[in-house]
N, C-alpha and C positions, 0 to 999 in steps of 0.2 A: 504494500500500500504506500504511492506517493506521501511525503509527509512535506506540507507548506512553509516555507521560511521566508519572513520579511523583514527585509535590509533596507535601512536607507535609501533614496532615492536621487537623493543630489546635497551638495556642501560638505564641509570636513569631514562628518561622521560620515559620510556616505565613501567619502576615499580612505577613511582608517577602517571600516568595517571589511571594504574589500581588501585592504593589506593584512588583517588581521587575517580575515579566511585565510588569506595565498600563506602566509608563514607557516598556519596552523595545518598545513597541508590537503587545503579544502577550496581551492583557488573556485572564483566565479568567472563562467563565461557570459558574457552580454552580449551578444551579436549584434543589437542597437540598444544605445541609450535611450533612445526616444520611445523602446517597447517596456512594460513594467514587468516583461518576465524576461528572467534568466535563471543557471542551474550548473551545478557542480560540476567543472571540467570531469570526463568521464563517468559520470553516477548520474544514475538518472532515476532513484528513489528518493531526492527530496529536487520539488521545486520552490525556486526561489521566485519570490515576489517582491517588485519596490513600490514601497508606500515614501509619503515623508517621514521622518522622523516622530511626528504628531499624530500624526495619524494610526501610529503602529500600534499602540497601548487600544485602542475603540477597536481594530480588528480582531485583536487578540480577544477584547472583552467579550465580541461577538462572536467568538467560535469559529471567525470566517477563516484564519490561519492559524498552524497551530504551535509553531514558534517563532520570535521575534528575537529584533536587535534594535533597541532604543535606549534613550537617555533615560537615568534612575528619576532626574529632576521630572523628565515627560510622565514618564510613568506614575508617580506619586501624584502626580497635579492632573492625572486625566480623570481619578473618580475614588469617591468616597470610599466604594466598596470597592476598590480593583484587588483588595488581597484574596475577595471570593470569587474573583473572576479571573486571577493572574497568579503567577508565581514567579518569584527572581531564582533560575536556577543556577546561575553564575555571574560575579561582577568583570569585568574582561580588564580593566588595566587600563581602557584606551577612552578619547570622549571626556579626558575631564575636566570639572568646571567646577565654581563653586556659587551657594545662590547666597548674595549676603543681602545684607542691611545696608543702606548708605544715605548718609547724611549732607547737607551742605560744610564744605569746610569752615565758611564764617562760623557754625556753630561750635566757637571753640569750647564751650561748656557740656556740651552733648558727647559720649564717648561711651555710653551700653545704652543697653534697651530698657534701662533703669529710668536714664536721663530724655530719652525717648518717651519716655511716659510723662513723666514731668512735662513736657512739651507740651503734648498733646490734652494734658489736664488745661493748660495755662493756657493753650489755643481756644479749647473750649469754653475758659470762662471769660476771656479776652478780648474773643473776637467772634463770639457764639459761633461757630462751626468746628467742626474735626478736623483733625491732621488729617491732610491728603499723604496716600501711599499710593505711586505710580507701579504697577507691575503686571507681568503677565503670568505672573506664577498667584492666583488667589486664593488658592486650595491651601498653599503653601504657607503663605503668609498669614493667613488667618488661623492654621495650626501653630504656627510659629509665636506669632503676637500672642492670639489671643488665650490660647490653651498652654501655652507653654509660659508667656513671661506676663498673664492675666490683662493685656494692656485692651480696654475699653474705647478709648474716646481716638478713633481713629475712621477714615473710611478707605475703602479703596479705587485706587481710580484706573480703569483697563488701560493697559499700554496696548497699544497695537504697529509701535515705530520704535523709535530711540529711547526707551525708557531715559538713561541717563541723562538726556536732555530738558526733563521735563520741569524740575528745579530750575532751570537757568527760565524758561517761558514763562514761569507762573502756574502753571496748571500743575503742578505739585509741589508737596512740602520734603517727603523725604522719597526713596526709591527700595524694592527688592528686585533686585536681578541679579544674572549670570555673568561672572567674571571667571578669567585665567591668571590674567596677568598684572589685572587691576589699573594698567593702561587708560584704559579709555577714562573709568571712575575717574582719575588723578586728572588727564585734560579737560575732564568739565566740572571740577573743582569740586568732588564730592570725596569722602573719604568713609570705610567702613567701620564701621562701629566696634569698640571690642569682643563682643558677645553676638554681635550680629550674622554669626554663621549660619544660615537657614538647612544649608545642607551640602554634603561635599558628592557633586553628581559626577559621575562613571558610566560608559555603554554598559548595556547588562545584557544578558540573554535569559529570556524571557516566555515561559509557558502558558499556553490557552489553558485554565482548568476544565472550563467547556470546550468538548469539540463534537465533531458534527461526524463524528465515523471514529473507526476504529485504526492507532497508529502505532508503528515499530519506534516502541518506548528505545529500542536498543540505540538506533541508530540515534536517537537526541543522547540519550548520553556519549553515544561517540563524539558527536560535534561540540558536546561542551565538555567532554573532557580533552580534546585538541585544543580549544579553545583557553580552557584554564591552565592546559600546559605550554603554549604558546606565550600567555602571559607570566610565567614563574621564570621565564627561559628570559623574559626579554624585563622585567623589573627587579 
């Protein structure tokens, strides 16, 4: 029985995923970019499917494929219940990013999610509204804030461009997004918080709990344990 894989479909992770396969001894062929299937130089028991990156956590949910390769941050931020409809069966090493907190630097007084709350109290009484939070991760940030460090008087506001930019416009007060190398933060004059870690994201490889037929459990553990030996050999 074919068993379905979805990979990336285009940007970084889409060329670390296919390097990761080729090391891992599971090279992909694509005949065209512009078709969304391709499948394992020689083997033709699992097909490979390209979604986006975002997209791959909702197929999975759906039973429509029945393992994937996405980001931990996509995956946690696609759904409430994704742990009864998914499984992370390995972290791969490659893909990484980290989803933090970040501030204006003018706020030289601000520097945890302590001082962040302060803020957002003193906005509230101040200026009757909440602290604006720019992000595209809300599942995220709303487990972060508000269940984890209790913070109330905040809202958030959908990014759908340059998060980091959104302090310098106006239309926010602080930001949660994805950084590497903290670059870009530092050019638009924003700095992270010290506690501001939302989560430190990794590609994963990732299983359908639902599927729609019966599959050769053998062959996914071969490909994820190529996979996690691919990555002990190369970190």
């Amino acid at each position: 029985m074919t068993i379905s894989l979805a990979i990336p479909s285009k940007g970084r992770l889409k060329e670390q995923t296919f390097d990761a396969l080729a090391v891992a001894g599971l090279p992909v062929e694509q005949s065209n970019e512009r078709k969304y299937t391709a499948g394992f130089v020689g083997r033709n028991e699992v097909e490979v499917v390209c979604f986006t990156a975002s997209e791959i956590p909702a197929k999975l949910a759906q039973g429509v494929v029945d393992i994937g390769i996405t980001g931990e941050d996509l995956l946690l931020e696609s759904r409430d219940d994704w742990q009864e409809r998914m499984e992370v069966i390995a972290r791969l090493g490659f893909g990484r990013a980290d989803i933090v907190v970040a501030v204006p630097q003018a706020w030289v007084d601000v520097e945890t999610i302590a001082d962040l709350d302060d803020v957002a109290a003193d906005f509230h009484e101040r200026y009757g509204r909440r602290l604006r939070i720019a992000t595209k991760y809300r599942r995220l940030t709303q487990r972060f804030l508000s269940e984890v460090h209790g913070m109330r008087a905040y809202r958030i506001i959908e990014s759908l461009g340059a998060t980091e930019g959104t302090p310098a416009t106006g239309s926010a007060d602080a930001i949660v997004d994805v950084t590497t190398t903290g670059t870009t933060l530092r050019a638009n004059h924003l700095k992270v918080l010290q506690n501001g870690l939302v989560l430190r994201s990794q590609a994963c490889l990732v299983a359908a709990r639902k599927r729609q037929r019966e599959i050769d459990q053998n062959v996914i553990d071969e490909i994820a344990t190529k996979l996690t030996s691919r990555r002990d050999r190369c970190f």
